[in-house]
C-alpha positions, -999 to +999 in steps of 0.1 A: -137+135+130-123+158+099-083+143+087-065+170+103-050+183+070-018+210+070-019+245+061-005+233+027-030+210+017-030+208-019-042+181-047-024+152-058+003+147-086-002+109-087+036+105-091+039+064-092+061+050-116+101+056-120+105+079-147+087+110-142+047+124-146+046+109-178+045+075-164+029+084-138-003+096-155+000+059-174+001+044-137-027+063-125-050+052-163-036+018-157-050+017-120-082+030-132-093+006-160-087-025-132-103-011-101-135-025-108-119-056-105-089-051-088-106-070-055-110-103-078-078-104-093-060-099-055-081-129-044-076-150-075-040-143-078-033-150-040-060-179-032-070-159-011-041-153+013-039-117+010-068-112+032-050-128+059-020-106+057-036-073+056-050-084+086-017-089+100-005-058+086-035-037+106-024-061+134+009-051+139+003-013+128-020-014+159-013-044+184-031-024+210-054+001+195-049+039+182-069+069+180-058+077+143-045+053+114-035+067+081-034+041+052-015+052+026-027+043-008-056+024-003-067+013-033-103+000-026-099+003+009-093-032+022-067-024+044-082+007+057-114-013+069-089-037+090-077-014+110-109+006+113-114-028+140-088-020+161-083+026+155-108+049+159-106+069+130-089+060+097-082+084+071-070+066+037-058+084+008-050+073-030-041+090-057-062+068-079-105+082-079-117+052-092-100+031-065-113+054-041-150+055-060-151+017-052-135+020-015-164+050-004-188+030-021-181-002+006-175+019+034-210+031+033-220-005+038-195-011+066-210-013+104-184+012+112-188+038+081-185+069+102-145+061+109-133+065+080-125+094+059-113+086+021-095+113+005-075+121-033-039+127-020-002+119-031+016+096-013+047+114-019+029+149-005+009+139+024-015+166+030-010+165+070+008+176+097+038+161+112+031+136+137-006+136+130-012+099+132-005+072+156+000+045+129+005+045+094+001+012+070+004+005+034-004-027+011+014-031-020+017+004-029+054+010-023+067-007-056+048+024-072+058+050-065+083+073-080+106+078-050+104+054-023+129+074-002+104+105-003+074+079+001+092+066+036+102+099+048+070+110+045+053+082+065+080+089+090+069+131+094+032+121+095+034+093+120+037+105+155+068+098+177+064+064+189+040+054+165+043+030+142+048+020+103+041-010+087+045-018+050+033-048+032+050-054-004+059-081-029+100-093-025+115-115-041+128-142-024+164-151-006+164-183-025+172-188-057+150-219-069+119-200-049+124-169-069+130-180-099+093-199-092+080-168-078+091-146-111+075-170-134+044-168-118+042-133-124+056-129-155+037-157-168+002-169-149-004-131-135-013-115-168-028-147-182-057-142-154-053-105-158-061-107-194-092-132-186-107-108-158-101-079-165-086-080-204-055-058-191-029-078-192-003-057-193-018-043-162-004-074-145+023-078-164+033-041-144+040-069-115+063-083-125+084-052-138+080-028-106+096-064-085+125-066-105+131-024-101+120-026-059+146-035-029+142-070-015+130-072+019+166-064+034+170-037+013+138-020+025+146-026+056+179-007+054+159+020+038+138+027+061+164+029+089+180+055+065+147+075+069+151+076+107+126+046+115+140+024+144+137-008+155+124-019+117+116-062+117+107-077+088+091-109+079+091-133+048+058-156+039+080-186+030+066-204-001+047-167-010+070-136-024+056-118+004+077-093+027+060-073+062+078-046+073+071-031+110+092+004+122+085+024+151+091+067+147 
Protein backbone atom coordinates (compact mmCIF):
# COMPACT_ATOMS: atom_id res chain seq x y z
CA UNK A 1 0.00 0.00 0.00
CA UNK A 2 1.46 3.56 -1.42
CA UNK A 3 1.07 6.58 1.77
CA UNK A 4 -1.74 8.27 0.28
CA UNK A 5 0.05 11.60 -0.27
CA UNK A 6 -2.00 15.12 -1.10
CA UNK A 7 -2.13 16.89 -4.26
CA UNK A 8 0.51 19.24 -2.60
CA UNK A 9 3.00 16.94 -1.70
CA UNK A 10 6.17 18.72 -1.57
CA UNK A 11 9.82 18.19 0.20
CA UNK A 12 10.66 18.91 3.57
CA UNK A 13 11.97 22.22 5.26
CA UNK A 14 13.24 20.45 8.32
CA UNK A 15 12.03 23.32 10.48
CA UNK A 16 12.97 21.92 14.21
CA UNK A 17 14.41 24.34 16.49
CA UNK A 18 12.80 27.72 17.86
CA UNK A 19 14.41 30.40 16.00
CA UNK A 20 13.93 29.97 12.39
CA UNK A 21 15.72 27.68 9.27
CA UNK A 22 18.95 28.69 10.52
CA UNK A 23 18.62 26.57 13.43
CA UNK A 24 16.83 24.32 11.98
CA UNK A 25 19.48 23.32 9.39
CA UNK A 26 21.88 22.97 12.73
CA UNK A 27 19.07 20.60 14.16
CA UNK A 28 18.78 18.63 11.15
CA UNK A 29 23.32 18.34 10.94
CA UNK A 30 23.03 17.73 14.70
CA UNK A 31 20.60 14.75 14.08
CA UNK A 32 22.65 13.46 11.44
CA UNK A 33 26.21 13.05 13.02
CA UNK A 34 24.27 10.89 16.12
CA UNK A 35 21.99 8.66 14.08
CA UNK A 36 24.37 6.07 13.81
CA UNK A 37 24.20 5.85 17.32
CA UNK A 38 21.26 7.38 18.32
CA UNK A 39 19.62 3.69 19.24
CA UNK A 40 22.64 3.21 21.88
CA UNK A 41 22.60 6.38 23.53
CA UNK A 42 18.37 6.01 23.95
CA UNK A 43 19.12 2.59 25.64
CA UNK A 44 22.07 3.75 27.61
CA UNK A 45 20.58 6.94 28.71
CA UNK A 46 17.16 5.21 29.78
CA UNK A 47 18.42 1.59 31.04
CA UNK A 48 16.58 0.60 28.80
CA UNK A 49 13.07 1.82 29.69
CA UNK A 50 12.35 3.54 26.61
CA UNK A 51 11.56 0.45 24.81
CA UNK A 52 8.91 -0.22 27.16
CA UNK A 53 7.18 3.05 26.64
CA UNK A 54 7.09 3.19 22.99
CA UNK A 55 5.42 0.13 23.35
CA UNK A 56 2.87 1.70 25.35
CA UNK A 57 2.75 4.55 23.17
CA UNK A 58 1.84 2.12 19.93
CA UNK A 59 -0.40 0.55 22.54
CA UNK A 60 -2.56 3.21 23.23
CA UNK A 61 -2.36 4.81 19.66
CA UNK A 62 -3.96 1.45 18.63
CA UNK A 63 -5.68 -0.51 21.62
CA UNK A 64 -7.57 -2.45 19.11
CA UNK A 65 -5.85 -2.34 15.75
CA UNK A 66 -5.99 0.20 12.68
CA UNK A 67 -5.70 -0.02 9.04
CA UNK A 68 -3.20 2.98 8.80
CA UNK A 69 -0.61 4.53 11.50
CA UNK A 70 1.37 7.61 10.69
CA UNK A 71 4.52 8.07 12.99
CA UNK A 72 5.62 11.32 12.89
CA UNK A 73 9.22 11.81 13.08
CA UNK A 74 10.62 8.59 13.34
CA UNK A 75 13.96 8.87 13.76
CA UNK A 76 15.35 5.20 13.26
CA UNK A 77 12.06 3.85 13.24
CA UNK A 78 11.52 2.21 16.59
CA UNK A 79 8.26 3.40 17.18
CA UNK A 80 7.03 2.78 13.72
CA UNK A 81 7.95 -1.02 13.96
CA UNK A 82 5.68 -1.18 17.36
CA UNK A 83 2.81 -0.31 15.89
CA UNK A 84 3.48 -2.14 12.59
CA UNK A 85 2.22 -5.26 15.47
CA UNK A 86 -0.89 -4.01 16.02
CA UNK A 87 -1.82 -1.50 12.15
CA UNK A 88 -1.60 -2.64 8.93
CA UNK A 89 0.28 -0.33 7.25
CA UNK A 90 2.59 2.32 8.79
CA UNK A 91 3.88 5.18 6.96
CA UNK A 92 6.74 7.09 9.11
CA UNK A 93 8.22 10.26 7.99
CA UNK A 94 11.37 12.37 9.35
CA UNK A 95 12.89 15.09 8.17
CA UNK A 96 16.28 13.76 9.09
CA UNK A 97 17.86 11.12 5.84
CA UNK A 98 20.26 9.63 7.97
CA UNK A 99 17.74 8.64 10.62
CA UNK A 100 15.67 7.40 7.97
CA UNK A 101 18.88 5.59 6.16
CA UNK A 102 19.24 3.62 9.46
CA UNK A 103 15.24 3.00 10.01
CA UNK A 104 14.87 1.50 6.03
CA UNK A 105 17.85 -0.25 6.57
CA UNK A 106 16.05 -2.43 9.79
CA UNK A 107 12.90 -2.57 8.19
CA UNK A 108 14.24 -4.63 5.54
CA UNK A 109 15.17 -7.15 8.21
CA UNK A 110 11.81 -6.92 9.94
CA UNK A 111 9.24 -10.06 9.49
CA UNK A 112 6.80 -7.50 8.56
CA UNK A 113 8.95 -5.24 5.98
CA UNK A 114 6.20 -4.85 3.48
CA UNK A 115 4.00 -2.47 6.08
CA UNK A 116 5.93 0.09 6.21
CA UNK A 117 6.55 2.95 4.03
CA UNK A 118 9.55 5.50 5.23
CA UNK A 119 9.41 8.75 3.69
CA UNK A 120 11.57 12.52 3.95
CA UNK A 121 8.66 14.85 5.13
CA UNK A 122 8.19 17.91 7.51
CA UNK A 123 6.44 17.41 10.47
CA UNK A 124 5.11 20.78 10.27
CA UNK A 125 3.80 20.11 6.41
CA UNK A 126 2.45 16.68 6.32
CA UNK A 127 2.31 15.64 2.81
CA UNK A 128 -1.26 13.97 3.29
CA UNK A 129 -4.72 14.37 3.17
CA UNK A 130 -6.92 15.23 5.95
CA UNK A 131 -8.17 12.44 7.80
CA UNK A 132 -5.81 9.98 6.09
CA UNK A 133 -4.90 7.98 9.08
CA UNK A 134 -6.53 6.21 11.75
CA UNK A 135 -3.74 6.83 14.37
CA UNK A 136 -1.01 9.09 14.55
CA UNK A 137 2.13 8.65 17.24
CA UNK A 138 5.26 10.48 17.94
CA UNK A 139 8.33 9.77 20.35
CA UNK A 140 10.37 12.57 21.50
CA UNK A 141 10.05 14.62 18.55
CA UNK A 142 7.78 17.38 19.77
CA UNK A 143 10.48 19.37 21.84
CA UNK A 144 11.86 20.03 18.23
CA UNK A 145 10.22 21.44 16.37
CA UNK A 146 9.78 25.01 15.56
CA UNK A 147 6.02 25.45 16.25
CA UNK A 148 4.41 22.98 18.31
CA UNK A 149 0.98 24.58 17.71
CA UNK A 150 1.42 23.90 13.83
CA UNK A 151 3.04 20.46 14.73
CA UNK A 152 -0.47 19.51 16.72
CA UNK A 153 -2.74 20.93 14.31
CA UNK A 154 -1.33 19.09 11.88
CA UNK A 155 -1.52 15.63 13.54
CA UNK A 156 -5.14 16.70 14.23
CA UNK A 157 -6.02 17.32 10.02
CA UNK A 158 -4.19 14.06 9.10
CA UNK A 159 -5.73 11.77 11.73
CA UNK A 160 -9.18 10.77 10.87
CA UNK A 161 -12.25 11.73 12.98
CA UNK A 162 -12.27 9.39 15.84
CA UNK A 163 -8.84 8.38 15.51
CA UNK A 164 -6.41 8.81 17.76
CA UNK A 165 -3.06 10.85 18.85
CA UNK A 166 -0.61 9.97 21.10
CA UNK A 167 2.59 11.84 21.90
CA UNK A 168 5.49 10.67 24.03
CA UNK A 169 7.97 13.54 25.25
CA UNK A 170 10.32 14.43 28.06
CA UNK A 171 8.53 16.87 31.01
CA UNK A 172 9.74 17.96 33.65
CA UNK A 173 8.34 17.01 36.66
CA UNK A 174 5.50 18.44 39.17
CA UNK A 175 7.89 18.11 42.01
CA UNK A 176 10.38 20.14 42.76
CA UNK A 177 13.18 17.85 44.40
CA UNK A 178 12.44 15.22 41.35
CA UNK A 179 13.07 17.88 38.83
CA UNK A 180 15.69 19.44 40.05
CA UNK A 181 17.24 15.52 39.93
CA UNK A 182 15.88 15.06 36.59
CA UNK A 183 17.63 18.51 35.23
CA UNK A 184 20.85 17.47 36.50
CA UNK A 185 20.89 14.41 34.86
CA UNK A 186 20.57 15.95 31.67
CA UNK A 187 22.49 18.77 31.92
CA UNK A 188 25.22 16.81 33.52
CA UNK A 189 25.44 12.77 32.97
CA UNK A 190 23.55 13.14 29.34
CA UNK A 191 26.38 14.80 27.42
CA UNK A 192 29.04 13.07 29.53
CA UNK A 193 27.78 9.59 27.76
CA UNK A 194 27.07 11.58 24.63
CA UNK A 195 30.53 12.74 24.43
CA UNK A 196 31.85 9.06 25.17
CA UNK A 197 29.51 7.34 22.41
CA UNK A 198 29.12 9.30 20.09
CA UNK A 199 31.87 12.45 20.80
CA UNK A 200 28.73 15.01 20.43
CA UNK A 201 28.23 16.23 23.35
CA UNK A 202 26.59 19.14 22.76
CA UNK A 203 24.28 16.93 20.82
CA UNK A 204 22.99 15.88 24.25
CA UNK A 205 23.44 18.76 25.93
CA UNK A 206 20.38 20.00 23.12
CA UNK A 207 18.27 17.94 25.94
CA UNK A 208 18.49 19.60 28.22
CA UNK A 209 17.88 23.13 26.57
CA UNK A 210 14.71 22.08 24.25
CA UNK A 211 13.05 20.85 28.21
CA UNK A 212 13.51 23.90 29.77
CA UNK A 213 11.93 25.86 26.35
CA UNK A 214 8.85 22.82 26.09
CA UNK A 215 5.24 22.89 28.12
CA UNK A 216 5.15 20.45 31.01
CA UNK A 217 2.84 17.71 30.64
CA UNK A 218 -0.28 19.97 31.69
CA UNK A 219 0.71 22.43 29.51
CA UNK A 220 0.70 20.07 26.51
CA UNK A 221 -2.20 18.86 27.40
CA UNK A 222 -4.00 22.27 27.28
CA UNK A 223 -2.45 22.59 24.00
CA UNK A 224 -3.68 20.15 22.37
CA UNK A 225 -7.24 20.70 23.50
CA UNK A 226 -6.56 24.25 21.91
CA UNK A 227 -5.95 22.31 18.58
CA UNK A 228 -9.40 20.69 18.75
CA UNK A 229 -8.22 17.18 20.22
CA UNK A 230 -10.78 15.94 22.85
CA UNK A 231 -10.76 13.87 25.55
CA UNK A 232 -6.68 14.33 25.88
CA UNK A 233 -5.14 12.00 29.30
CA UNK A 234 -1.91 12.26 30.17
CA UNK A 235 0.39 10.24 32.18
CA UNK A 236 3.62 10.80 34.25
CA UNK A 237 6.49 7.87 34.74
CA UNK A 238 7.04 8.79 38.35
CA UNK A 239 10.72 8.62 39.24
CA UNK A 240 11.42 9.12 35.04
CA UNK A 241 10.80 12.81 33.42
CA UNK A 242 8.62 11.05 31.25
CA UNK A 243 5.01 12.40 30.04
CA UNK A 244 2.26 10.18 27.50
CA UNK A 245 -0.17 12.03 26.06
CA UNK A 246 -3.38 10.18 24.40
CA UNK A 247 -6.19 12.56 22.29
CA UNK A 248 -8.91 11.40 20.25
CA UNK A 249 -9.89 13.73 16.80
Amino acid sequence: MKAPLSSQDHPPTCCLLPGGTANAENNRQMFSRIAHRYDLLNRVMTFGRDAAWRQAAAALAAPKGCRLALDMATGTGELAFLLAGRAEQVVAVDSCPQMLSIARAKARIRPRASRFQFLLADGLRLPFAANTFDCVATAFALRNVADLGLALAEMHRVVRPGGRVVCLELTRSPFRPLAALHALYLARLIPALGRWLTSQAEAYRFLSISLSQFPDARQLAEAMRNRGFRRVGHRLYRLWPIALHVAVK
